[in-house]
C-alpha positions in Angstrom: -31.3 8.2 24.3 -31.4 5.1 22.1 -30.9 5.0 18.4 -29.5 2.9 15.4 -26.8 3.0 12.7 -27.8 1.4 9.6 -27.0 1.1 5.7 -28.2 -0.9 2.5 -27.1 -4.2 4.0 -29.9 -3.6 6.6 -32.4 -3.7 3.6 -35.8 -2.1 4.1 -36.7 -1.3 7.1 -40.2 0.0 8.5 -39.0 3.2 10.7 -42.2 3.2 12.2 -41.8 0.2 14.0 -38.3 1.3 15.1 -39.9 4.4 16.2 -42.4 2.5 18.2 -39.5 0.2 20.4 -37.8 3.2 21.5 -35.4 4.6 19.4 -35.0 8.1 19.0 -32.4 9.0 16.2 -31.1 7.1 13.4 -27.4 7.5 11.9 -27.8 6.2 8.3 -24.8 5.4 6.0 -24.6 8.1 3.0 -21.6 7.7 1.5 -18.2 5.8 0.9 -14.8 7.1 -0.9 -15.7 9.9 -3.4 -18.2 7.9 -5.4 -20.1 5.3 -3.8 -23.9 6.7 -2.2 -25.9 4.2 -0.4 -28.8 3.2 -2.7 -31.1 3.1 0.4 -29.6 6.4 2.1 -32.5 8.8 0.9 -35.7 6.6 1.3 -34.2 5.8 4.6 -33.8 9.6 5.9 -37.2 10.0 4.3 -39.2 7.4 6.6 -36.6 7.4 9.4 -38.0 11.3 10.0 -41.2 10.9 8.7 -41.4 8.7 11.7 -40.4 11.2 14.0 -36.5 10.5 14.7 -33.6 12.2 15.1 -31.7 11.4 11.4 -27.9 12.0 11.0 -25.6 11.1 7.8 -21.9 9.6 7.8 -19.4 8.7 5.7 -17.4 5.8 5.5 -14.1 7.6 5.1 -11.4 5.8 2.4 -8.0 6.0 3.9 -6.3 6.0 0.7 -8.1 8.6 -1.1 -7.6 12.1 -1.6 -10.0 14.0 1.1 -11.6 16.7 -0.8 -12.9 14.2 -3.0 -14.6 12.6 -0.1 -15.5 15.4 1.7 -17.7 17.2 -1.5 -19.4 13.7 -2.3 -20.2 13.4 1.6 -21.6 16.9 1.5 -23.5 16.6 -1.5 -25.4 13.7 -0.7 -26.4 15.6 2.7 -27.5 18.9 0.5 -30.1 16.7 -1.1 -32.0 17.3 2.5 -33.1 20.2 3.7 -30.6 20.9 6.8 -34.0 20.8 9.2 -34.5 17.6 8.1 -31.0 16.7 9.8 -30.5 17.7 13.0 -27.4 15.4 13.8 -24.7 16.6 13.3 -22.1 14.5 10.3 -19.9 12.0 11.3 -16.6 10.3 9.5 -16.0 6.7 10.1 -12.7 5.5 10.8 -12.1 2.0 10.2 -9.2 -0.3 9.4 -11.4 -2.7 7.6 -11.8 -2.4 3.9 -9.5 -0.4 3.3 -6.2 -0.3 1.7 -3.3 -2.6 3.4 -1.0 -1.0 4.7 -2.5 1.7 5.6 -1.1 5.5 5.9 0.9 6.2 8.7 -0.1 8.3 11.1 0.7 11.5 10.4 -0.1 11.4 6.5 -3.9 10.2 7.8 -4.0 12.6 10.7 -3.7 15.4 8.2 -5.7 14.6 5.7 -8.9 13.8 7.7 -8.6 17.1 8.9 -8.9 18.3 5.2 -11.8 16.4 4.8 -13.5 17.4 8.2 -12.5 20.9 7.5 -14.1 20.8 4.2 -17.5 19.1 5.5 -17.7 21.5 8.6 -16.9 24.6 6.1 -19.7 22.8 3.6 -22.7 22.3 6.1 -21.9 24.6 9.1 -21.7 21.9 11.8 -19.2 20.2 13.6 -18.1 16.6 12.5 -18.4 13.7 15.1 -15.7 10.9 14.8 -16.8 7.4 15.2 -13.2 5.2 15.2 -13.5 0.9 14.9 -10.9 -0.1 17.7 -8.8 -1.3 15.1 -8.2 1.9 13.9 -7.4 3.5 17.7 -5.0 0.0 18.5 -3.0 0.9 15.6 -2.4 4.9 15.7 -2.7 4.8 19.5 -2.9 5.1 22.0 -4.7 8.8 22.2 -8.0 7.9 20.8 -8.2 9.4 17.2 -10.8 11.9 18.0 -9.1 13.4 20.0 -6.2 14.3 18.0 -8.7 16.3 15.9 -10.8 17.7 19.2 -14.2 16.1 17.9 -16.6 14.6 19.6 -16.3 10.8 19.7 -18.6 8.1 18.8 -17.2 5.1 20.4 -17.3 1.5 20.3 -17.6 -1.1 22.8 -20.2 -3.5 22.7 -21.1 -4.7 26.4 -23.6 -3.3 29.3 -20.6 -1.1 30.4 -20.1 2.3 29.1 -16.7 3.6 27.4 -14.3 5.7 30.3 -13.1 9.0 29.4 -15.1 11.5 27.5 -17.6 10.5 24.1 -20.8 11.8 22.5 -22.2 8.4 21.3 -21.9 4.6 22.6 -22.6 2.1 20.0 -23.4 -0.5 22.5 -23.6 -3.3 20.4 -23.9 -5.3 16.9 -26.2 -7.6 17.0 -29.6 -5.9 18.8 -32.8 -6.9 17.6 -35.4 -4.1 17.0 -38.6 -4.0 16.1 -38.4 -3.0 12.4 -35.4 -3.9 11.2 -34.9 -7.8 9.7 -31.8 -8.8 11.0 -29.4 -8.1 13.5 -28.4 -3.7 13.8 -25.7 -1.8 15.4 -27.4 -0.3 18.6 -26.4 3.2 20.1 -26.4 5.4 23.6 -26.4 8.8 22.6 -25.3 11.0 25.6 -28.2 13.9 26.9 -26.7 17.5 26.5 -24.7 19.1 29.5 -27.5 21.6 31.7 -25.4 24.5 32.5 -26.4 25.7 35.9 
């Protein structure tokens, strides 16, 4: 199953269209650090499942900031829709970039993004998803990151050839073009639930 990850820098974006070039769920920025919401995150979820997809919330998670913090802003900004109105399940996003240099070590961030995914599971009643930038993984490495908190991983690797070892979601690429969106947009493989036989 196809879908997209996308924030304000995407800019508007007519979900019908995506709908229509076969993408079935949408991941949309909500919120960064414990103050900044994504000015488009609401009228995004709005049209992304008026449109019939799949619509998810994650945070951009602030390595240098006190979790809780993070974690009740994340929550907060999901309470504002109604939980059938977001099936996916949340996801934290890891990333070296844009954050404060040098960074925690590991142990020091290893326990306080289970504070906050504690907190957000505790909050909304569903498991958090960790999506890691490599940069993030090729520093604290080399077990990937979500994995030291036994979450499903969103992984990265842009390319026609899927991630080894075990993960939830591929984000495939970067730069795909899609029907809808203006400019260039993170494209993602999400993978089909297990059939128990």
């Amino acid at each position: 199953m196809l879908g997209v990850d996308v924030s304000h820098h995407q800019g508007e974006i007519d979900w019908s269209r995506v709908a229509g070039d076969g993408i079935a769920f949408a991941y949309l920025k909500a919120t960064e650090g414990s103050s900044f919401t994504d000015p488009r995150f609401a009228t995004n979820h709005a049209a992304a499942d008026a449109a019939g997809l799949r619509v998810g919330g994650y945070h951009y998670y602030t390595l240098c900031s006190p979790p809780e913090g993070q974690a009740d802003h994340f929550t907060a900004t999901l309470d504002a829709v109604p939980p059938a109105r977001r099936p996916l399940p949340p996801v934290v996003d890891l990333e070296l970039i844009g954050n404060c240099d040098p960074p925690p070590d590991l142990d020091t961030l290893l326990a306080d993004v289970r504070v906050f995914v504690d907190r957000v599971e505790s909050a909304t009643g569903r498991r958090v998803v960790v999506y890691t930038h490599p940069d993030l993984d090729e520093r604290y490495g080399p077990t990937p990151f979500a994995d030291r908190l036994e979450r499903r991983r969103w992984v990265r690797r842009p390319g026609e050839r899927p991630p080894s070892g075990s993960w939830w979601v591929w984000q495939r690429a970067d730069d795909a073009r899609v029907a809808g969106v203006a400019g260039p947009v993170d494209l993602d493989v999400m993978r089909p639930p297990r059939r128990s036989s």
